[in-house]
N, CA, C and O of each residue as an XYZ file, in Angstrom:
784
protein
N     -33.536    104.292    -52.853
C     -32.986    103.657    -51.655
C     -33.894    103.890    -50.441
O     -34.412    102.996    -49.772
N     -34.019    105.212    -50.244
C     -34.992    105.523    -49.128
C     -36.180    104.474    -49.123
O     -36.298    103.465    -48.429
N     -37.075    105.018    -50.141
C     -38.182    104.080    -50.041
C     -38.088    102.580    -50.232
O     -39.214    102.107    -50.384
N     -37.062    101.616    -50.277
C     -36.547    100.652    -50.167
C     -36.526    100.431    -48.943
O     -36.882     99.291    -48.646
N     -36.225    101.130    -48.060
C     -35.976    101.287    -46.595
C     -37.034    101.463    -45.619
O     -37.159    101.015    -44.479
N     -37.938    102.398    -46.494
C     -39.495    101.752    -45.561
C     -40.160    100.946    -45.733
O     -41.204    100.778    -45.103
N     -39.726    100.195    -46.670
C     -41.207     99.137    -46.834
C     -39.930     97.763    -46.462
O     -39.987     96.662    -47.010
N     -39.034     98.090    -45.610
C     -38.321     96.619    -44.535
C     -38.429     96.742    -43.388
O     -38.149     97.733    -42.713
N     -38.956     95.486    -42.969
C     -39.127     95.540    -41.391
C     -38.087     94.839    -41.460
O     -37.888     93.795    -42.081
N     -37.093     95.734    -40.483
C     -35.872     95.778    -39.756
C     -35.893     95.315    -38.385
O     -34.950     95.735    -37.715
N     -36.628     94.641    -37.854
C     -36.965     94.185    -36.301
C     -35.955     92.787    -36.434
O     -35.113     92.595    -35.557
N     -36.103     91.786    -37.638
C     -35.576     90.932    -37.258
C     -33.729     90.953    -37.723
O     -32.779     90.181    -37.598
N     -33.933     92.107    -38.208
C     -32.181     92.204    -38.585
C     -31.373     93.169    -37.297
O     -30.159     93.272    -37.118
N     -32.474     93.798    -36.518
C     -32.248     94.588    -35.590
C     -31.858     93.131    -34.146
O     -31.063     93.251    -33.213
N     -32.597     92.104    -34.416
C     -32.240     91.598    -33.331
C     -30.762     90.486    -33.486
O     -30.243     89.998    -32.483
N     -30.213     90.205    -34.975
C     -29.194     89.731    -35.138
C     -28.444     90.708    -34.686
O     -27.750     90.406    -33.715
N     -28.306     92.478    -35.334
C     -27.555     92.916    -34.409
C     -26.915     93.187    -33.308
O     -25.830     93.609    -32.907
N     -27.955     92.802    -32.936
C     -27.789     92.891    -31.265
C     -27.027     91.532    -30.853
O     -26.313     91.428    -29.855
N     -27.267     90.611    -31.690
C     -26.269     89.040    -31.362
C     -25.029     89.550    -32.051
O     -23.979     88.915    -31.950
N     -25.098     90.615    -32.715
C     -23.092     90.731    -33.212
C     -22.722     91.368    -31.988
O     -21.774     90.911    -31.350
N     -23.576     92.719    -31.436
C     -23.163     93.885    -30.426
C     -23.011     93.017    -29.501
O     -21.844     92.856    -29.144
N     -24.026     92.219    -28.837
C     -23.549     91.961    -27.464
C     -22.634     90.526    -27.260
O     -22.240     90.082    -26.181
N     -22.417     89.941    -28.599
C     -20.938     88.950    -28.571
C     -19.938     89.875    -27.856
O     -19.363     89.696    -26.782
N     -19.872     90.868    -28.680
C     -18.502     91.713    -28.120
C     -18.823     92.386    -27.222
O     -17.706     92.765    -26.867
N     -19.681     92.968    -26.379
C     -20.337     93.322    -25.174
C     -19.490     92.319    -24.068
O     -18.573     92.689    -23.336
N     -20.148     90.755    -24.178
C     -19.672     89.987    -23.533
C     -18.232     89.496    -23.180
O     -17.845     88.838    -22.214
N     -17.525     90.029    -24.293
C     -16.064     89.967    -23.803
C     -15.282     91.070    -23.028
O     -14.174     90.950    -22.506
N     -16.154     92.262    -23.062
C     -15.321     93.377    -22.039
C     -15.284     92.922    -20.495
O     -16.231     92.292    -20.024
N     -14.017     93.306    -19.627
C     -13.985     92.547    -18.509
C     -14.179     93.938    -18.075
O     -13.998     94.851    -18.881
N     -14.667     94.257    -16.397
C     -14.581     95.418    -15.968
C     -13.567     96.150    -15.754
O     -13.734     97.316    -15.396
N     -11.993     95.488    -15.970
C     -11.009     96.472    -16.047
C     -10.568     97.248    -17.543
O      -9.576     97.932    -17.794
N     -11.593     96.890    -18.315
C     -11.590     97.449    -19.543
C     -12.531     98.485    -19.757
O     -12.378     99.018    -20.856
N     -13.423     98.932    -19.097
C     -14.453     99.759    -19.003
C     -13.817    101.032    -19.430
O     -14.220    101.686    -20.391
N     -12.797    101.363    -18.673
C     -11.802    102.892    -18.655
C     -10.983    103.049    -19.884
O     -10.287    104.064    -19.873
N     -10.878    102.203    -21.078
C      -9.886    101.719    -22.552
C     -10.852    103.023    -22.955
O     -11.759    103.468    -22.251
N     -10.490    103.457    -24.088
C     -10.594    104.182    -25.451
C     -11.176    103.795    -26.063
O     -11.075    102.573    -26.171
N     -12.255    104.528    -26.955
C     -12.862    103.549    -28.189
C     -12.598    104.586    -29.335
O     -12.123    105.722    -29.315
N     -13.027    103.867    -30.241
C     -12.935    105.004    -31.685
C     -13.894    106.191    -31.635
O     -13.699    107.277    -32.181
N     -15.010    105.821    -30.871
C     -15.630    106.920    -30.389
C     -14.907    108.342    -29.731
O     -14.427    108.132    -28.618
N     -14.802    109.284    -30.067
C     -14.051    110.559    -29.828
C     -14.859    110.502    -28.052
O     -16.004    110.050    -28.031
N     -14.466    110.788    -27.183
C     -14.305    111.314    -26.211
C     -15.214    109.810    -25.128
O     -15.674    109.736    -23.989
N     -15.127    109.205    -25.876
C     -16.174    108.311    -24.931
C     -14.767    107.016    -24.492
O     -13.968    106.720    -25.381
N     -14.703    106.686    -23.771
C     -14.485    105.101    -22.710
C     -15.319    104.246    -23.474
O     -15.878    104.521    -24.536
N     -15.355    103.028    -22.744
C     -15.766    101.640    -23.296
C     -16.993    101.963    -21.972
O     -18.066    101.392    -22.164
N     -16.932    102.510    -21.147
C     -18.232    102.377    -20.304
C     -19.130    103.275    -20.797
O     -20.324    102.986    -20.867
N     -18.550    104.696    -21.270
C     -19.283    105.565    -21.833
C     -20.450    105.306    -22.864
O     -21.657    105.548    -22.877
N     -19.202    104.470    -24.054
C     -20.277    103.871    -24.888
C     -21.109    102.842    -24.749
O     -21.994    102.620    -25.575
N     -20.894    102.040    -23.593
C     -21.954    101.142    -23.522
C     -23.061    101.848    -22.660
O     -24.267    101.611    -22.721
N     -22.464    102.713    -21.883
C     -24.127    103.605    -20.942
C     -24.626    104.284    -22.634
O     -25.844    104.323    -22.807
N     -24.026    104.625    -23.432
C     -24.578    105.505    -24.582
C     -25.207    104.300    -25.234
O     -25.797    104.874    -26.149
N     -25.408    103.371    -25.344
C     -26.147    102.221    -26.156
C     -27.425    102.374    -24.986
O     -28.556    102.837    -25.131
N     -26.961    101.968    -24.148
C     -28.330    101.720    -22.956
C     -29.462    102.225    -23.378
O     -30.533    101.807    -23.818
N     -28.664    103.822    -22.993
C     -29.883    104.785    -23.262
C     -30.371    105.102    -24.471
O     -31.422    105.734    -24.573
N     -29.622    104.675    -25.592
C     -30.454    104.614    -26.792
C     -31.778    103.395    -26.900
O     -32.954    103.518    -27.240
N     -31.057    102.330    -26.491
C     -32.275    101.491    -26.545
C     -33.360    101.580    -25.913
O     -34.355    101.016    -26.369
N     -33.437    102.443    -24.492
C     -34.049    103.130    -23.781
C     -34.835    104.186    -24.356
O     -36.065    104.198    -24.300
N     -34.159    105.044    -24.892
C     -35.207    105.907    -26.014
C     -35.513    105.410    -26.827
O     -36.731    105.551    -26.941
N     -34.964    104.619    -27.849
C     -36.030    103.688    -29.118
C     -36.947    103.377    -28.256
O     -37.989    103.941    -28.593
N     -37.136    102.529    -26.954
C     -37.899    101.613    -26.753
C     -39.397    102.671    -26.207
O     -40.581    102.344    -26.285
N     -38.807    103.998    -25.658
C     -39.750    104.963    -25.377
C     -40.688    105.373    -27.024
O     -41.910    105.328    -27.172
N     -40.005    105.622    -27.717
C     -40.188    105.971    -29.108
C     -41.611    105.095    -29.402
O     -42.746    105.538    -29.227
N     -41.286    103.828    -29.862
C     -41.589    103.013    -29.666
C     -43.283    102.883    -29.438
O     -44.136    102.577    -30.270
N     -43.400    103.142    -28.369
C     -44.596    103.005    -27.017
C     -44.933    104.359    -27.339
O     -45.902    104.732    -26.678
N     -44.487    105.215    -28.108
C     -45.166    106.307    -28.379
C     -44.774    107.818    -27.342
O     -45.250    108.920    -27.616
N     -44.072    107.635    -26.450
C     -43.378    108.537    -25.679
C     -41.866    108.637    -26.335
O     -41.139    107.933    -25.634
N     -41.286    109.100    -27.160
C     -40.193    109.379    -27.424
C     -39.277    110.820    -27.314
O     -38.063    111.017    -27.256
N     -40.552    111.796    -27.316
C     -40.147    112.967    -27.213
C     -39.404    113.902    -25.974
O     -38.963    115.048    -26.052
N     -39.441    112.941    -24.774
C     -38.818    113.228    -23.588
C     -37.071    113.252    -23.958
O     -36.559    112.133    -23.933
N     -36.546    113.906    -24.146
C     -35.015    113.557    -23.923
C     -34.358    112.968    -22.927
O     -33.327    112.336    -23.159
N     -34.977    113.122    -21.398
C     -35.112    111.976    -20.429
C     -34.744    110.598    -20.957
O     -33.759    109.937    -20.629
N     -35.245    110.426    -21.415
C     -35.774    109.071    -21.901
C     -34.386    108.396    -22.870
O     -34.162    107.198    -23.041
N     -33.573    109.569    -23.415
C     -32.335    109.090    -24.351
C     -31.254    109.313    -23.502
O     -30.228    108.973    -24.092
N     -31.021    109.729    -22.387
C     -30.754    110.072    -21.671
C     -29.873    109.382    -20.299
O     -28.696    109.527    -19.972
N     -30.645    108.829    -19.867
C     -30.457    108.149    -18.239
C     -30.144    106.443    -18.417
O     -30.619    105.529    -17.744
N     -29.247    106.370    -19.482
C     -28.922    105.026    -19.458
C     -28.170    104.485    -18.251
O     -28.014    105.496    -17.567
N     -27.528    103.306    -17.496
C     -27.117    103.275    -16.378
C     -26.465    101.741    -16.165
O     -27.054    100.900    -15.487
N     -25.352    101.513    -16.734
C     -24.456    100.203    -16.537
C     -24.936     99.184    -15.100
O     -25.070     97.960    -15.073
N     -25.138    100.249    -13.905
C     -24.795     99.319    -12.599
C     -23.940     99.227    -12.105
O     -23.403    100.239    -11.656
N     -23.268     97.741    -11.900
C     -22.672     97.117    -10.911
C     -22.027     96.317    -12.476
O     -20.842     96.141    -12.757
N     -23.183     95.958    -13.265
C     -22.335     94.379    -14.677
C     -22.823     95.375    -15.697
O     -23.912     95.917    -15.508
N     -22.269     95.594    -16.520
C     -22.586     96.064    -17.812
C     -22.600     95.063    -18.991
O     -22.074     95.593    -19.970
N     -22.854     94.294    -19.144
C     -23.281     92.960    -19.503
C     -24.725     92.809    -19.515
O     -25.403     92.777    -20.542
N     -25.275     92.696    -18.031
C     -26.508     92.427    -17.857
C     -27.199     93.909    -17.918
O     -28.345     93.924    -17.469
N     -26.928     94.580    -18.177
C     -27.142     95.995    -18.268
C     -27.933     95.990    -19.951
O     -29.086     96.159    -20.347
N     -26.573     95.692    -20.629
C     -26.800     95.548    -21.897
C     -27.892     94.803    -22.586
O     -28.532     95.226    -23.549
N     -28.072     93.396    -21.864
C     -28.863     92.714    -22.012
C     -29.830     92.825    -21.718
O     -30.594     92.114    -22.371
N     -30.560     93.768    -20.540
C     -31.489     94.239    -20.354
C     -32.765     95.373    -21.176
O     -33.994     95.373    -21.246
N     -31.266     96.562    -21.877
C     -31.469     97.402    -22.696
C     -32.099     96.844    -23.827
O     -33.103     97.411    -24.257
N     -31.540     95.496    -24.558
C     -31.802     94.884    -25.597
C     -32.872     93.936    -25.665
O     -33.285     93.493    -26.736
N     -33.414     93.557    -24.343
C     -34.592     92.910    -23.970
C     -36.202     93.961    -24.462
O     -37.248     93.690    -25.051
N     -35.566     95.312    -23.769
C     -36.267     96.398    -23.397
C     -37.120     96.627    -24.987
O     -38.266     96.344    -25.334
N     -35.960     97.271    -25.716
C     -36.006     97.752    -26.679
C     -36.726     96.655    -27.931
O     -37.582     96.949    -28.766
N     -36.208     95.654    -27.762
C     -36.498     94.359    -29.077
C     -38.252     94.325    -28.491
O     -39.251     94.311    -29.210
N     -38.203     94.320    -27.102
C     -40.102     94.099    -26.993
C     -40.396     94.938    -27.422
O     -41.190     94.569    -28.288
N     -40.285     96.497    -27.467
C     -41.198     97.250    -27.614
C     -41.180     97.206    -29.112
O     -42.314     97.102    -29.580
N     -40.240     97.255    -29.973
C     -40.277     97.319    -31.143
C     -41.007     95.939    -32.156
O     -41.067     95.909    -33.385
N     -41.628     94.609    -30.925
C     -42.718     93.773    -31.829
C     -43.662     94.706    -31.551
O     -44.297     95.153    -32.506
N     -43.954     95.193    -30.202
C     -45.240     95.601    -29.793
C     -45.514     96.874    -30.932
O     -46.699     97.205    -30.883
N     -44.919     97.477    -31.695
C     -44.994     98.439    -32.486
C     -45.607     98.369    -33.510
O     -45.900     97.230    -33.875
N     -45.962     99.318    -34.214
C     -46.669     98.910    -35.655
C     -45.722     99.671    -36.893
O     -45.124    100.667    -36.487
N     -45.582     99.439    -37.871
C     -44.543     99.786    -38.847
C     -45.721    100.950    -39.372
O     -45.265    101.850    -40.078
N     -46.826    100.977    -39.149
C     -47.151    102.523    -40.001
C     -47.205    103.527    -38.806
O     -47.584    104.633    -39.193
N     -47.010    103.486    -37.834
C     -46.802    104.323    -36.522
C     -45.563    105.018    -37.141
O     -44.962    104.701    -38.167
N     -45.289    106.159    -36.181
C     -44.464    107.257    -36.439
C     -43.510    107.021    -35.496
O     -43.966    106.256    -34.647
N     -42.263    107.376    -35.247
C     -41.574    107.334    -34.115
C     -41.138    108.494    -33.692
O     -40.660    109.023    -34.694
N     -40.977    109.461    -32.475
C     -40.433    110.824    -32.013
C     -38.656    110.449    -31.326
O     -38.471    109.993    -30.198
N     -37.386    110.822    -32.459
C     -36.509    111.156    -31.860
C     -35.678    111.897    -31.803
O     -34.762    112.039    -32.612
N     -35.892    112.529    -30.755
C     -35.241    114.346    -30.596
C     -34.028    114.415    -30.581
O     -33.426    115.472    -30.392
N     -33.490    113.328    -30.774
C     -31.924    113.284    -31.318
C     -31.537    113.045    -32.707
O     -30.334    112.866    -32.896
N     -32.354    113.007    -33.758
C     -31.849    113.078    -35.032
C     -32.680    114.806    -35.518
O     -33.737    115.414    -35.352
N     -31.390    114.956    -36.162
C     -32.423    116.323    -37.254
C     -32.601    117.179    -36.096
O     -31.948    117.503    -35.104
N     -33.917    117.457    -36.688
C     -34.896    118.507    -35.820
C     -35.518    118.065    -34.945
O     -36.249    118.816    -34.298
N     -35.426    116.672    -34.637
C     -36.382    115.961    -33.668
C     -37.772    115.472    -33.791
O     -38.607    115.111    -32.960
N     -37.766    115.578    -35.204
C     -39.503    115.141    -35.972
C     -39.534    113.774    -35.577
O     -38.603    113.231    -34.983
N     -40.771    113.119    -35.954
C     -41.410    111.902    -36.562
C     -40.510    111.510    -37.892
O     -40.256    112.161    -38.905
N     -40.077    109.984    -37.414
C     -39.856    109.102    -38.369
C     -40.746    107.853    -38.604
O     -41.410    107.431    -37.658
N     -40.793    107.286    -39.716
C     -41.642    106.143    -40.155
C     -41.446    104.933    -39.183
O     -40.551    104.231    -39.653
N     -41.791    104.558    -38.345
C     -41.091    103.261    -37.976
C     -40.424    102.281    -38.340
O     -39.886    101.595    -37.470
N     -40.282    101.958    -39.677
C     -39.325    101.339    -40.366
C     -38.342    102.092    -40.479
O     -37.365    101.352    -40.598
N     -38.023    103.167    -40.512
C     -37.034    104.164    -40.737
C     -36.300    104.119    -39.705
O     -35.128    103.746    -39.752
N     -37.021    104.573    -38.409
C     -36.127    105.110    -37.190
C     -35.863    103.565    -36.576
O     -35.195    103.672    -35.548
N     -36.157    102.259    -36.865
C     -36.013    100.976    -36.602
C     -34.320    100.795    -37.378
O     -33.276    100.375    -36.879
N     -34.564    101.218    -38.522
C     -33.067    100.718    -39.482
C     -31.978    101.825    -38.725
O     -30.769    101.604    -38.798
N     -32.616    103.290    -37.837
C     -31.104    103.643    -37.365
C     -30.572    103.162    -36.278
O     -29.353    103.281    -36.149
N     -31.291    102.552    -35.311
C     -31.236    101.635    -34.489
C     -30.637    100.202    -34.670
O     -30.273     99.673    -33.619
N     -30.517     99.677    -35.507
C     -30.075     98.952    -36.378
C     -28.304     99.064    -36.802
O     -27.323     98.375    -36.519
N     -28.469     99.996    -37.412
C     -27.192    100.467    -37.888
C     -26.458    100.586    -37.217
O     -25.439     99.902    -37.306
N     -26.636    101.581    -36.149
C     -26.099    101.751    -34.783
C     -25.553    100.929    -34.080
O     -24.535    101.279    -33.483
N     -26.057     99.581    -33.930
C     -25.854     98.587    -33.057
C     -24.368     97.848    -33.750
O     -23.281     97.604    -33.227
N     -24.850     97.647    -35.059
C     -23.949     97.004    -36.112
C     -22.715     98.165    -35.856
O     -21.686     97.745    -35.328
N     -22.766     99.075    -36.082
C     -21.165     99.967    -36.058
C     -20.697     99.925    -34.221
O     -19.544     99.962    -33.790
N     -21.791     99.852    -33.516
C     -20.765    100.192    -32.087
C     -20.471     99.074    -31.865
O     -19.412     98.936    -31.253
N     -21.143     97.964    -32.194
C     -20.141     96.414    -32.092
C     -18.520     96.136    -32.644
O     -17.594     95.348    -32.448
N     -18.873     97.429    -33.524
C     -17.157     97.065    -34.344
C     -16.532     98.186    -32.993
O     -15.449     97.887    -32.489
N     -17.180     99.268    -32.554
C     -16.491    100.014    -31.604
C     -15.616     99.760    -30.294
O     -14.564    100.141    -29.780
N     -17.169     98.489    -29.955
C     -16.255     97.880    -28.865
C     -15.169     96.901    -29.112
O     -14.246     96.752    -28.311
N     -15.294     96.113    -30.412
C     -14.579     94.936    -30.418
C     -13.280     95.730    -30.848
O     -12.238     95.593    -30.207
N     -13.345     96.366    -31.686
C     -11.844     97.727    -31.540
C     -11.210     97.833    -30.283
O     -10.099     97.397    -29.983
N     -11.930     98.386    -29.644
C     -11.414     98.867    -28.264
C     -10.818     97.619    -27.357
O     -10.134     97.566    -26.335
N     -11.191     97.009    -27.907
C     -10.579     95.824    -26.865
C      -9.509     94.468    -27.829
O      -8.951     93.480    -27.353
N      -9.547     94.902    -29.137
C      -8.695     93.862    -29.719
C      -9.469     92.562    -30.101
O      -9.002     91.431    -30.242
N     -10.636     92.943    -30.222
C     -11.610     91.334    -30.740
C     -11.991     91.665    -31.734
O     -12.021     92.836    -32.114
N     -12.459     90.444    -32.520
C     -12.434     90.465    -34.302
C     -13.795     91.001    -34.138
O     -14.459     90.796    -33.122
N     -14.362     91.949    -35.527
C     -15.587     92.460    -35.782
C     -16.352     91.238    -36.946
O     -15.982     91.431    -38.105
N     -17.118     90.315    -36.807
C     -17.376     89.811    -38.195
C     -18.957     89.950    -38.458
O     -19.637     89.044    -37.978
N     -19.474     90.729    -38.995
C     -21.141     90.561    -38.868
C     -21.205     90.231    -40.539
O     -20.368     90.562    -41.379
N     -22.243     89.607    -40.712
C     -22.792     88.436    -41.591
C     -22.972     89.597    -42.454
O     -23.205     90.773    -42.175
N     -22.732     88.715    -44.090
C     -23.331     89.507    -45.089
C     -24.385     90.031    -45.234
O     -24.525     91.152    -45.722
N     -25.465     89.171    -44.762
C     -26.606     90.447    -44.468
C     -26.793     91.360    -43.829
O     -27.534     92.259    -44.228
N     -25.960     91.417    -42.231
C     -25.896     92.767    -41.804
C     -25.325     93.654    -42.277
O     -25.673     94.784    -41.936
N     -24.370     93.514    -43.122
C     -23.554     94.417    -43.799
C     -24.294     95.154    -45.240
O     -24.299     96.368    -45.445
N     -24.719     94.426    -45.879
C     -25.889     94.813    -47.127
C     -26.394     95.735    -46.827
O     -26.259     96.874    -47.272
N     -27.380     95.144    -45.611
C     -28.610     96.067    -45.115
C     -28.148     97.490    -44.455
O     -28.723     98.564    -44.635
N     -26.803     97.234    -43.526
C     -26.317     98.322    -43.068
C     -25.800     99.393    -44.133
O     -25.956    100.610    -44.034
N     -25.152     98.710    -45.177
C     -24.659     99.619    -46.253
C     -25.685    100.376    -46.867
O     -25.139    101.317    -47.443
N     -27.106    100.419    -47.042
C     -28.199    100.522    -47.505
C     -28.448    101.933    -46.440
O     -28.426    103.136    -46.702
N     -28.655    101.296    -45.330
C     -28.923    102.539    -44.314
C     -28.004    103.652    -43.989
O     -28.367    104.793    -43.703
N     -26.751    103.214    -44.058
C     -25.496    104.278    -43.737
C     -25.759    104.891    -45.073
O     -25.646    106.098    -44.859
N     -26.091    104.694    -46.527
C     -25.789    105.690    -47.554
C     -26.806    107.020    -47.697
O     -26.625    107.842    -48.596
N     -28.249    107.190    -46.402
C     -28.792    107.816    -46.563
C     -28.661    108.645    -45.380
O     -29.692    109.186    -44.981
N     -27.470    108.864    -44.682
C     -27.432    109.738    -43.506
C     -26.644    110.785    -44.120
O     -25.557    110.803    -44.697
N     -27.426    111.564    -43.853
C     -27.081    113.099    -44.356
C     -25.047    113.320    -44.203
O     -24.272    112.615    -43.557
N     -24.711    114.640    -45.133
C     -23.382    114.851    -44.954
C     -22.802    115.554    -43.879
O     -21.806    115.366    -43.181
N     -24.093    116.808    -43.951
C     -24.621    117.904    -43.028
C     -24.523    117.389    -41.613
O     -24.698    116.176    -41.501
N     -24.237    118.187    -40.321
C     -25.072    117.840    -38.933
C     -23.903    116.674    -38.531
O     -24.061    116.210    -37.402
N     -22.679    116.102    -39.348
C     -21.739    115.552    -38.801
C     -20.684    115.979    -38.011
O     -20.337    117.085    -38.426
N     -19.941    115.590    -36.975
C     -18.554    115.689    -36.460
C     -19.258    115.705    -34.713
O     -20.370    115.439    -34.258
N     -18.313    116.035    -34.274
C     -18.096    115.989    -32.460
C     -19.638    116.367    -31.997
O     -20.363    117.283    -32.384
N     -19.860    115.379    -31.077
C     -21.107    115.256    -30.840
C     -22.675    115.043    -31.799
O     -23.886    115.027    -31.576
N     -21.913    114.931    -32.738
C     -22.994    114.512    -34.059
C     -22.935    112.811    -33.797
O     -22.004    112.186    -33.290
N     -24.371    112.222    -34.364
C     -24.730    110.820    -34.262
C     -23.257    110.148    -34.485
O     -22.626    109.478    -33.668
N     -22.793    110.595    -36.126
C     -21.381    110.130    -36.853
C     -20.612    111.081    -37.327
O     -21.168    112.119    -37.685
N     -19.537    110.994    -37.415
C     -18.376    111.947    -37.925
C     -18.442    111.315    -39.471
O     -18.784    110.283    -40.050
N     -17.817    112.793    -39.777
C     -17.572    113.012    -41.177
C     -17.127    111.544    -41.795
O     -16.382    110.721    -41.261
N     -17.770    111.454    -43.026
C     -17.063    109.989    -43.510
C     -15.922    110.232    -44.199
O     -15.698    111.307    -44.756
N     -14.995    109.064    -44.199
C     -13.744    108.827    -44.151
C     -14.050    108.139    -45.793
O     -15.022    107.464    -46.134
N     -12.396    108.745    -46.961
C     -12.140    108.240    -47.687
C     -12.193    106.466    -47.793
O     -11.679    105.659    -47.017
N     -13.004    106.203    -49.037
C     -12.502    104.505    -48.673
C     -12.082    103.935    -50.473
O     -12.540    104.686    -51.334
N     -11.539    103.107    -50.823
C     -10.742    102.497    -51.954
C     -11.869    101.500    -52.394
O     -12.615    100.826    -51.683
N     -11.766    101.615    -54.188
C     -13.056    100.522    -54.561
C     -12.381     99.190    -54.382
O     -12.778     98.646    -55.412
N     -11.702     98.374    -53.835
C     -11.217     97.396    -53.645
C     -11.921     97.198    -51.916
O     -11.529     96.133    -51.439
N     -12.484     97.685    -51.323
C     -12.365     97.732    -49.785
C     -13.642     97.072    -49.553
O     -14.481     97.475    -50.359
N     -14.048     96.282    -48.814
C     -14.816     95.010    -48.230
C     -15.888     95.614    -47.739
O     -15.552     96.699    -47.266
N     -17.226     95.376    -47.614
C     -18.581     95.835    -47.368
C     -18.321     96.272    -46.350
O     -18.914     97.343    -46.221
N     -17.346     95.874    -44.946
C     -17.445     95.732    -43.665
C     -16.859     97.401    -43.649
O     -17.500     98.342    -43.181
N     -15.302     97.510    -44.363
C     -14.557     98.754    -44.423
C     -15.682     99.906    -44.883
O     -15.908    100.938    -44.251
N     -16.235     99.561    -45.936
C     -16.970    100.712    -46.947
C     -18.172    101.232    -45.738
O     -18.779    102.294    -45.881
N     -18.279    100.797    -45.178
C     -19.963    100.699    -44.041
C     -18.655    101.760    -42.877
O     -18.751    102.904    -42.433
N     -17.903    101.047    -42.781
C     -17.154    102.075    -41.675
C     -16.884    103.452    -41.778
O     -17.133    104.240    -40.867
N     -16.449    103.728    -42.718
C     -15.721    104.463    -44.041
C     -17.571    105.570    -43.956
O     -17.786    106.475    -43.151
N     -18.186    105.257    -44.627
C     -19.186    105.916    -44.793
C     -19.886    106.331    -43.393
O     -20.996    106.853    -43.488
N     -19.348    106.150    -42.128
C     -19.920    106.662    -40.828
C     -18.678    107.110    -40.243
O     -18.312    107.086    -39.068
N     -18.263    107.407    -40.993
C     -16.764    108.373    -40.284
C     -15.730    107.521    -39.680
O     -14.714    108.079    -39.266
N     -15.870    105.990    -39.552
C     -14.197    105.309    -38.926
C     -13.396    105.270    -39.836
O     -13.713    105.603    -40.978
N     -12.330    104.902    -39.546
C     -10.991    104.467    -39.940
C     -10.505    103.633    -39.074
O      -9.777    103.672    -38.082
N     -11.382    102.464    -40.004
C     -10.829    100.993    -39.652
C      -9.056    100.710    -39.562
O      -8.623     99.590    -39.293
């Protein structure tokens, strides 16, 4: 599986994600900012400043500066968190053509904070986007539907995140029991700790 996973460039499945995430991006109104998400301790603003600044650090990563925690750090909604979002995702999708897939990426938020393959640390970026889209559209009562291929590919990437290094303040919480009858969309949830 792993090595399945580096030899895909994930740039162009990374940018459909971002057309599932910021569909549902676009429907939060600003009196929804302060709602709950499935995310343990985070708001709907929380997690969207927590996307920012991820794309903000991929996009540092990226360009070869990743190792600043700064940089994962100082995400920042504004005034529209919308155009915020859209900005982040502008940010991040350039730097990641400008990239090269045998380059290394530095992010001091997984593990130990080593070098990942760029195809690698591209698919958690990826993944990411695909699960907090179901986060927000949760939080606010809008349908989650991302395409069978995001779901494949995501199922592919969620089965190689460690068991270890999960719960409160970990990337994902412990994964959640799921039933062999249960839909790519559930099983992908299920294996990053929701309960759909």
């Amino acid at each position: 599986m792993l090595s399945e996973l580096l030899n895909t460039d994930f740039r162009p499945l990374d940018r459909k994600a971002f057309d599932l995430y910021l569909a549902a991006v676009e429907q939060v109104r600003p009196a929804q900012l302060t709602l709950p998400t499935p995310c343990a301790d985070w708001t709907l603003h929380g997690l969207l400043r927590h996307q920012v600044s991820q794309d903000e650090g991929f996009a540092a990563a990226a360009r070869g500066d990743g190792a600043r925690l700064a940089h994962w750090r100082n995400g920042d909604l504004g005034t529209d968190h919308v155009a915020a979002a859209k900005a982040s995702a502008g940010l991040v999708t350039t730097a990641f053509a400008e990239a090269s897939l045998d380059q290394e990426f530095l992010l001091p938020e997984v593990r130990d904070g080593g070098g990942f393959p760029a195809a690698l640390a591209i698919s958690f970026h990826f993944v990411d986007l695909v699960v907090h889209a179901w986060d927000v559209a949760t939080a606010i009562g809008a349908p989650w539907e991302p395409s069978e291929e995001l779901l494949t590919a995501s199922l592919k990437v969620a089965a190689i995140v460690p068991a270890d290094g999960r719960g409160p303040g970990a990337s994902f919480d412990t994964a959640v029991a799921s039933s062999p009858g249960d839909t790519p969309g559930r099983r992908l949830l299920a294996l990053l700790g929701r309960t759909p």
